[in-house]
N, C-alpha and C positions, 0 to 999 in steps of 0.2 A: 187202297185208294187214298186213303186219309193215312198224315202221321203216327206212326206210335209213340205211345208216353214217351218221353224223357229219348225221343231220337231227336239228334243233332244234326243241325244243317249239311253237314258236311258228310255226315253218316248217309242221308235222305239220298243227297247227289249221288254218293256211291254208286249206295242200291239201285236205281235209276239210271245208271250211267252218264252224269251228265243230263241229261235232258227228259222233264214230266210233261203230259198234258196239259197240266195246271196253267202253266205260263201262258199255253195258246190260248186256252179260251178265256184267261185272265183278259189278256191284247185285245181279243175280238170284243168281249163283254164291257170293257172301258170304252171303248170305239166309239160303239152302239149307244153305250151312255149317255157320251157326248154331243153325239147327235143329238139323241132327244132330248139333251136339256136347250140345243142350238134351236132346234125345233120350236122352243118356247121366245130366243130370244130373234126369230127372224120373221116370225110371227108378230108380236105384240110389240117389238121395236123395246124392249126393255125387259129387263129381270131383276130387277130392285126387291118385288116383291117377292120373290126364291131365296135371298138372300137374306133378305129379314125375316124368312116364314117359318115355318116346322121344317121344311126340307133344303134348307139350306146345309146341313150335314153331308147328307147327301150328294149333293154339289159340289160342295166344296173339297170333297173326297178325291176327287177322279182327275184330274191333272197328279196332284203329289203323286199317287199312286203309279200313274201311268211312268214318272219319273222315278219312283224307288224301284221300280221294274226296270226299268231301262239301266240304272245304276246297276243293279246285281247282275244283270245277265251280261251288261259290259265288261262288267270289272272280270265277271268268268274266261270273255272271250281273250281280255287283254292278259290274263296268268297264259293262256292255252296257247295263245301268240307270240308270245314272248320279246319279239321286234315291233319297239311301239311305231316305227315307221309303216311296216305290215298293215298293224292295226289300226294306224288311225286313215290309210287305205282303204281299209275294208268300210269303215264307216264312213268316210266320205261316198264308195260307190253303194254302201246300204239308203243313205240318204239322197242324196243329191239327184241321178237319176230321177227317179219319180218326180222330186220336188220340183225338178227341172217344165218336167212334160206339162206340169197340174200346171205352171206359169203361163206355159207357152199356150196351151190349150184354152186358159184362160184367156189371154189376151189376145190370141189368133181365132181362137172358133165363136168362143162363149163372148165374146165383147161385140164385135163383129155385126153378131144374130142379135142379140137383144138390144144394142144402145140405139137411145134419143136421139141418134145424132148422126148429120150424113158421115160417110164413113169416110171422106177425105178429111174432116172434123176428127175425129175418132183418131187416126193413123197421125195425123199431125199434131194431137194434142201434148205436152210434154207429161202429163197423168198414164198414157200410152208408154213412154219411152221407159220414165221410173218404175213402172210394176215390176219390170223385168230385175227389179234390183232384187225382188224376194228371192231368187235364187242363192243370193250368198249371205241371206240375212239384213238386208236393208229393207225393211219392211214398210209398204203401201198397201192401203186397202182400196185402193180405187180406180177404175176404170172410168174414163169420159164417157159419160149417159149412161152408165149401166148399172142398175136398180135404183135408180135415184128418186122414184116414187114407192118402192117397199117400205113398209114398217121401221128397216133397219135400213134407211137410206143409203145407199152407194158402196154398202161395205159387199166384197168381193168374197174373200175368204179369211173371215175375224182370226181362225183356228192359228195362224200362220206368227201370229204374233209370239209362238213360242219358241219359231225357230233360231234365234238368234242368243235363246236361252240354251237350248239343247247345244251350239254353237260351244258356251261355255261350258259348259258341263264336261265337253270333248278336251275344251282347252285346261281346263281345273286338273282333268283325267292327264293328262298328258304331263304336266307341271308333278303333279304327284308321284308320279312313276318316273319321269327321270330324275327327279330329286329324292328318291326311295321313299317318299310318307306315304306313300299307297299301301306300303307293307306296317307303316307305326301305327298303328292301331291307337296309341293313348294321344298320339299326337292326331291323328285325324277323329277320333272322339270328340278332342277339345275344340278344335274348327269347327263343328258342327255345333256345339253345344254354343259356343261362342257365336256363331251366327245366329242363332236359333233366340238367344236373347236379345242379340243388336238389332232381329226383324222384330222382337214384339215392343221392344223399348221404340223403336219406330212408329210399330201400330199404335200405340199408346201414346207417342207426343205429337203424332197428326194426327191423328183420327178421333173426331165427334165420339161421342157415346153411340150415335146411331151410322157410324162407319158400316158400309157394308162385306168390309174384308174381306173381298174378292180376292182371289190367287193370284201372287204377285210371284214373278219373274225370279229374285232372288230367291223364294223359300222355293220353288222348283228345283233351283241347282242343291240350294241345300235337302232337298229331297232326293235328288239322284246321288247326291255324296251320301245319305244315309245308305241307299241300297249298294253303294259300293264298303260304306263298311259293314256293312252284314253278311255280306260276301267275305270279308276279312276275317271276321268273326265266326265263321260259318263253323269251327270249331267248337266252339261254345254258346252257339243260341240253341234251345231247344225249343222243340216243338208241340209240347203240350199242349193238350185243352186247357188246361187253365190259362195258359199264358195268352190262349186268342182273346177266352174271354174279357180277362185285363185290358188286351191291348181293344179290341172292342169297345168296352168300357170309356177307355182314356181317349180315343179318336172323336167318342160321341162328346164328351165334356169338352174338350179343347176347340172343337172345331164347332159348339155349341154357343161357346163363350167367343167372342170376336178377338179381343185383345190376346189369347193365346191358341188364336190359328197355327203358331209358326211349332209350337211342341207337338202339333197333330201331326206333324213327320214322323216322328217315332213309332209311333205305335202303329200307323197307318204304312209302313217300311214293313215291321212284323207282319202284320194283317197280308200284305204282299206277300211274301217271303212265305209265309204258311200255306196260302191258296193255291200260290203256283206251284208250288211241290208237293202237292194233291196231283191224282193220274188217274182221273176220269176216263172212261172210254171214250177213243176218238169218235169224232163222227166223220167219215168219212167227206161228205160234202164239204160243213163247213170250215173241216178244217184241212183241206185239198191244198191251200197255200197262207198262207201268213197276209191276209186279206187285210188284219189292224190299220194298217199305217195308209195303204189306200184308201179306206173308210175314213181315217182321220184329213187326209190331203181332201179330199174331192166331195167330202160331208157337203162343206157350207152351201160354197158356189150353187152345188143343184138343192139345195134347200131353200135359196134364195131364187131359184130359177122356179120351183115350185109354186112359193110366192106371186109371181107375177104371174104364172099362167093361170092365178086361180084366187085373183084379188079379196071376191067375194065370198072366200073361206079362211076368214083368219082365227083357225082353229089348230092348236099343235098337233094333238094327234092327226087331223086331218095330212097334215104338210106332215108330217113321217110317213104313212101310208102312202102317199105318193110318192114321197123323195127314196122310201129305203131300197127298192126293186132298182130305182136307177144308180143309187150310190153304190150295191154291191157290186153292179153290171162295171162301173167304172175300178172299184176296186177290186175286181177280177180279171180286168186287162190290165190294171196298172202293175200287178203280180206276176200273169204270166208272160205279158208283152215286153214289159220293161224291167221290173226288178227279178225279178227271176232268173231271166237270160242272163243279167248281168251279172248278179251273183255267182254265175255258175262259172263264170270268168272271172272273179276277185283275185286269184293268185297269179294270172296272170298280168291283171293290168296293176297287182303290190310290183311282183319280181319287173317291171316295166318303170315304173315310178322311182323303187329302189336303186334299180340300173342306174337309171338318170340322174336320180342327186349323188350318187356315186363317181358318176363321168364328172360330174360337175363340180363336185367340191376335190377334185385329186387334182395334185400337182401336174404341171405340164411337163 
């Protein structure tokens, strides 16, 4: 189930072939995280004190992470692909899809039913027309009248604001690999290590002493570049207990200390890289389909819908107990209904796509 001493990244994937449990219930257990801490903030309309308090470690954990995961299991798919056209295919219908439907569902069912406002208002407002921009990364949090009396006034689905980060991440990943430093290892070390100073020499010449160093945008890419070079490196990281407990260790200090949030990539890259290559017994239920990413899409929206049908309980656990029955429900259509089916056609609609800029950039 667990590593053994002194076994190697690369050794782990062997034995495993490619693929552990570790990673699924890593996805699902971030997800879940994330909610409950969204729990906290759609509730009390603030998290300021999470951030300042004992548990802001905690917290502040679960995005990087969800990104050095995303980074290693990319960068695996993009060796195994080998046609970065292919792959950045595959990843557009891994994504887009779902993120497609959460929009439209938003804006077409969930707006509709709940807003303040007659719905010829509603449809003609231009907060209506823009939402639809989150689909490619132009990101809006708001619908005309809808939650505009919650705690967390008017915001729709806060989570979203990371898509246009994952966006780069694709395009870093892309840039890397046809200019071969996907494979430089010392030269993608030092982008990272060089970013990783230019974010905290940032924290440090904006940020007050009582900054509350919330996860910023750029240290997420440079979190997914970390799990793409550990995937590089997969040769030589080992997997020992000692090494969790260091890298434990250094996630708790770094991410304890505000001013060197952005070093807490590293170790909290490890701490990934260790868990998911754990192989726990599946459980059959919850891990029936790759549920994470719908949990993360359709979290907010009905957490905030929970909110308003239950004004008079603004208690977190309360609003997870309610909202978590409805966000599986939805992230178990958004799985088998929609990303699923289409996964199950990603080679067909690469060799489609491929076709095409092929007809299109050849001589006539």
């Amino acid at each position: 189930m667990f590593p053994c001493a002194d076994e190697t990244v690369k050794h782990r994937l062997q034995s495993c072939n490619g693929t552990t449990s570790g990673f699924d219930y890593l996805r699902l257990v971030l997800a879940l995280s994330i909610v409950a801490f969204h729990s906290i903030n759609v509730t009390l309309g603030d998290t300021s004190h999470v951030w300042r308090g004992a548990y802001r470690a905690a917290a502040a954990c679960l995005l990087p992470m969800f990104f050095a995961l995303s980074g290693f299991l990319v960068a695996a798919s993009l060796e195994r692909t080998k046609s970065l056209a292919v792959f950045l295919t595959y990843r557009a219908v891994r994504i887009l899809p779902a993120l497609a439907v959460e929009v439209f569902l938003s804006a077409l069912v969930l707006g509709p039913l709940v807003t303040t406002l007659p719905l010829f208002s509603y449809f003609s407002d231009s907060r209506f027309w823009i939402y639809f921009g989150n689909i490619i990364g132009n990101i809006h949090f708001y619908l005309p009248g809808v939650f505009e009396a919650n705690p967390r006034p008017g915001v729709v689905n806060q989570p979203l604001w990371t898509v246009p980060y994952e966006l780069e991440c694709y395009i870093a990943l892309a840039f890397l690999s046809l200019t071969g430093l996907v494979k430089q290892r010392f030269v993608l070390s030092a982008v990272i290590v060089a970013g990783i100073i230019l974010a905290t020499n940032g924290l440090v010449q904006a940020c007050p002493p009582d900054c509350l160093y919330r996860p910023g945008g750029r240290v997420l890419v440079l979190a997914f570049l970390s799990g793409v070079l550990s995937f590089q490196y997969s040769n030589r990281i080992k997997l020992g207990l000692p090494g969790l407990v260091l890298a434990l260790w250094l996630a708790l200090v770094t991410l304890s200390i505000g001013q060197l949030y952005a070093f807490s990539i590293l170790p909290l890259t490890y701490i990934t890289v260790w868990l998911g290559l754990t192989t726990p017994p599946k459980n059959n239920l919850l891990l029936r389909g790759d549920y994470s990413y719908g949990i993360y899409l359709f979290g907010y929206p009905v957490q905030q819908l929970a909110v308003s049908w239950f004004p008079d309980r603004p208690y977190w656990w309360f609003n997870l107990f309610v909202s978590l029955p409805l966000i599986f429900a939805c992230a178990i259509f958004s799985w088998h209904i929609i990303e699923k089916p289409i996964l199950a056609r990603r080679k067909i609609i690469a060799d489609f796509v491929v076709n095409l800029f092929s007809r299109q950039s050849s001589p006539l």
